[in-house]
C-alpha positions in Angstrom: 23.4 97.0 119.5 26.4 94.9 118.1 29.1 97.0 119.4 32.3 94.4 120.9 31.1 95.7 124.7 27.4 94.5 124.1 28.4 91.0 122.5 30.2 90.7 125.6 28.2 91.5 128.1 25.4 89.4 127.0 27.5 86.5 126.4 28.7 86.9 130.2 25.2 87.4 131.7 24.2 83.9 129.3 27.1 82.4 131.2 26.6 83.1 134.8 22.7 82.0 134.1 22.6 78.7 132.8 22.4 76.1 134.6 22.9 72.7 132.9 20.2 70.7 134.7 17.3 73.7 133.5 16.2 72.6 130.1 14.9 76.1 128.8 17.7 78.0 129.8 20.3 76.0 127.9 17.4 76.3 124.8 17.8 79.8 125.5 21.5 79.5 125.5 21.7 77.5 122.5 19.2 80.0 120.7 21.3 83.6 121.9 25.1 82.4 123.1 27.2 84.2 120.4 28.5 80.9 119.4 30.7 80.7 116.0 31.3 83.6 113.5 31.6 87.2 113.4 31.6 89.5 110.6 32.6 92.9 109.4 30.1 94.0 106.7 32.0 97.3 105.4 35.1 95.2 104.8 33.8 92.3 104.2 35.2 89.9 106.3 33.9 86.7 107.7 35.5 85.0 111.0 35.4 81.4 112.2 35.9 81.2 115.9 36.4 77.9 117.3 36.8 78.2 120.9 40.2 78.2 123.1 41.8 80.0 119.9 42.4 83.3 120.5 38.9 84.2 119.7 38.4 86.3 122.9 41.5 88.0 121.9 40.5 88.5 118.2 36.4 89.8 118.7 37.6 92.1 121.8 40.4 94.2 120.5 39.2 97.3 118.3 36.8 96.2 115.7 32.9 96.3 115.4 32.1 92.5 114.8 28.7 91.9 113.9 27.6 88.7 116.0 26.3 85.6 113.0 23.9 83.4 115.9 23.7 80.2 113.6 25.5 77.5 111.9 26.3 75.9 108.3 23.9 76.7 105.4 22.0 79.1 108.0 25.4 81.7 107.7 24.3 82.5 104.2 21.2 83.9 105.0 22.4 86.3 108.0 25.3 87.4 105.7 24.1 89.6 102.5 26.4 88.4 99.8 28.6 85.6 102.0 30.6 84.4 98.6 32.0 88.1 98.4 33.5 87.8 101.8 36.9 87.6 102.9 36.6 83.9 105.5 39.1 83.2 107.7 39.7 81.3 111.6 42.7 80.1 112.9 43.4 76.7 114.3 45.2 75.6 117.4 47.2 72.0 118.0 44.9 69.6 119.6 47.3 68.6 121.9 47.9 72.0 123.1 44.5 72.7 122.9 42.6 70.1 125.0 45.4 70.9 127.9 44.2 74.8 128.1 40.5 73.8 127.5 41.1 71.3 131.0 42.9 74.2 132.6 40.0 76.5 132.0 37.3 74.5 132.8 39.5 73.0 136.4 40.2 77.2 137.2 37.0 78.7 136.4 35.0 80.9 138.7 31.8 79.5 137.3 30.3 77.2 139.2 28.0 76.1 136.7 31.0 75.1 134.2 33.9 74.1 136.7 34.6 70.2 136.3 35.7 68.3 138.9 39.6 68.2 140.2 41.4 65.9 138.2 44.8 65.2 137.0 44.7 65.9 132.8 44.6 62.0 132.6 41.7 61.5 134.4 40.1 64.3 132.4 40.6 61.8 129.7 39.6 58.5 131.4 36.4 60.2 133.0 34.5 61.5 129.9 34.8 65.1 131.5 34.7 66.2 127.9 31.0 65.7 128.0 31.3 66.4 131.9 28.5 69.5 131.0 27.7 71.6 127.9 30.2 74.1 128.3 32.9 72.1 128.1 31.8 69.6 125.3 30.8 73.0 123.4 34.7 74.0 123.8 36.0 70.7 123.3 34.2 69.9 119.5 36.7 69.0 116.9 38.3 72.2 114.6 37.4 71.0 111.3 33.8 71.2 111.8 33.7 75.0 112.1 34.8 74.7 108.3 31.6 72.8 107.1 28.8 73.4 105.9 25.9 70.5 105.2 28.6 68.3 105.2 30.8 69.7 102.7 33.8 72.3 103.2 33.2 75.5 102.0 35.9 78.0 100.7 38.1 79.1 103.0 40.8 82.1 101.9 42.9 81.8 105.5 43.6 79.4 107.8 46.5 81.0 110.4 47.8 79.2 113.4 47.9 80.2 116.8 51.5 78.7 116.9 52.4 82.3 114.8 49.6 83.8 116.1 51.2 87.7 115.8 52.7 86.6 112.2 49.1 85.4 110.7 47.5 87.6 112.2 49.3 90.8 111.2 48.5 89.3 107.8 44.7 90.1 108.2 45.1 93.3 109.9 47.3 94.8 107.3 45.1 93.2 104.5 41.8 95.1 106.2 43.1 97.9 108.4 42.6 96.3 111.8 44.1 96.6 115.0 48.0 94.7 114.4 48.7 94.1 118.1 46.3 92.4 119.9 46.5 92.0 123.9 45.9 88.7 124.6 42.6 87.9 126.5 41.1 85.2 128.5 44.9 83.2 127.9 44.7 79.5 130.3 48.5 79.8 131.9 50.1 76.1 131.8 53.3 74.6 130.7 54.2 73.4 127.5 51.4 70.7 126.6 53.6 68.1 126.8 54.5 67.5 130.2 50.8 66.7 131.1 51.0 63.5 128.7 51.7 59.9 128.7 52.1 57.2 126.3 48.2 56.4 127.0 47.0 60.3 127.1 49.0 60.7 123.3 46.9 57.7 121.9 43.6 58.5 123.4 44.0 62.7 122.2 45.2 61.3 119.0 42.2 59.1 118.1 39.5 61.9 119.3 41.1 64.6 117.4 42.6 62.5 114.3 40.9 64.4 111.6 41.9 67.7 113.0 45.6 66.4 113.6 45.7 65.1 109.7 43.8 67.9 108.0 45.8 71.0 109.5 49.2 69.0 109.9 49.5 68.8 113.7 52.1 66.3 115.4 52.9 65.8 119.3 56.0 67.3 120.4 58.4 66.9 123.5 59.5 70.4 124.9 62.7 69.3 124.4 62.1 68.5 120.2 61.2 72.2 120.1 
């Protein structure tokens, strides 16, 4: 069954199982996690979801998305005529983005996945990134989820999480899907950046510097805004 509920509840139960020291079950995980894409066969649509953008909010909110398990060139094989498709995601600034991935992974009830207390700078200076699977799974760069055996394949929207409500009521009235979405699974924390310094802007800016130059991303003070 590929009904929203069902996605859900087996990517919950995959969650509270693994445990990151048992080989098979992250092979399992690897093999079953609903990891990237969703699609909507009778209207054709085709949805990148990179994680800690919106994508909770997007796949749980009143629409039938049919779970794609794999990757790249393997997407063209799950997905009966994939050039036909409508392919859209939405992208977040890394700046913002790494602060509510840290949030989430500080906050979290599972033990499995919770990283160790630290201040968002030490996040940066300990590698916690790559602290366990789940959060270097979160934490890949954006532009990857738009490649495919290297190359970038055709994308008809990108929207931004910045005008979230605004892009998205551009898909919605384009396909007849739900306009206002409740947001779900949303990491509360102030405005991104009050958790930097000088050193925390250079290091985020050199892991994420193809993401920041290919979708136009900048750091701003609170106070720029």
């Amino acid at each position: 069954d590929s009904s929203v509920d069902n996605i859900w509840n087996k990517y919950d139960i995959l969650y509270r199982k693994i445990n990151e020291n048992n080989t098979d079950l992250l092979d399992y995980y690897r093999e079953n996690h609903t990891y990237d894409c969703y699609a909507l066969p009778d209207k054709k649509i085709f949805y990148i979801r990179i994680p800690k953008v919106a994508g909770t909010t997007i796949v749980l909110n009143g629409a039938d998305w049919r779970v794609i398990r794999k990757r790249g060139d393997q997407w063209f094989n799950q997905v009966k005529n994939f050039n036909e498709y409508f392919k859209f995601g939405f992208v977040r600034n890394p700046y913002d983005r790494i602060i509510s991935l840290w949030k989430h992974f500080l906050t979290t009830r599972k033990d499995e996945q919770r990283i160790p207390k630290c201040t968002f700078r030490e996040f940066l200076e300990n590698d916690y990134m790559n602290y366990n699977f789940f959060v270097k799974h979160h934490a890949g760069p954006q532009y990857e989820y738009f490649e495919c055996n290297g190359k970038y394949f055709d994308i008809d929207f990108i929207g931004r999480i910045e005008i979230f409500d605004k892009d998205w009521e551009y898909i919605a009235n384009k396909f007849g899907l739900k306009r206002n979405l409740p947001k779900i699974n949303k990491t509360e924390h102030d405005h991104y950046s009050t958790y930097y310094d000088d050193w925390c802007i250079e290091k985020v800016t050199e892991i994420y510097k193809k993401d920041i130059e290919m979708f136009n991303y900048k750091f701003e003070r609170y106070d720029d805004k």
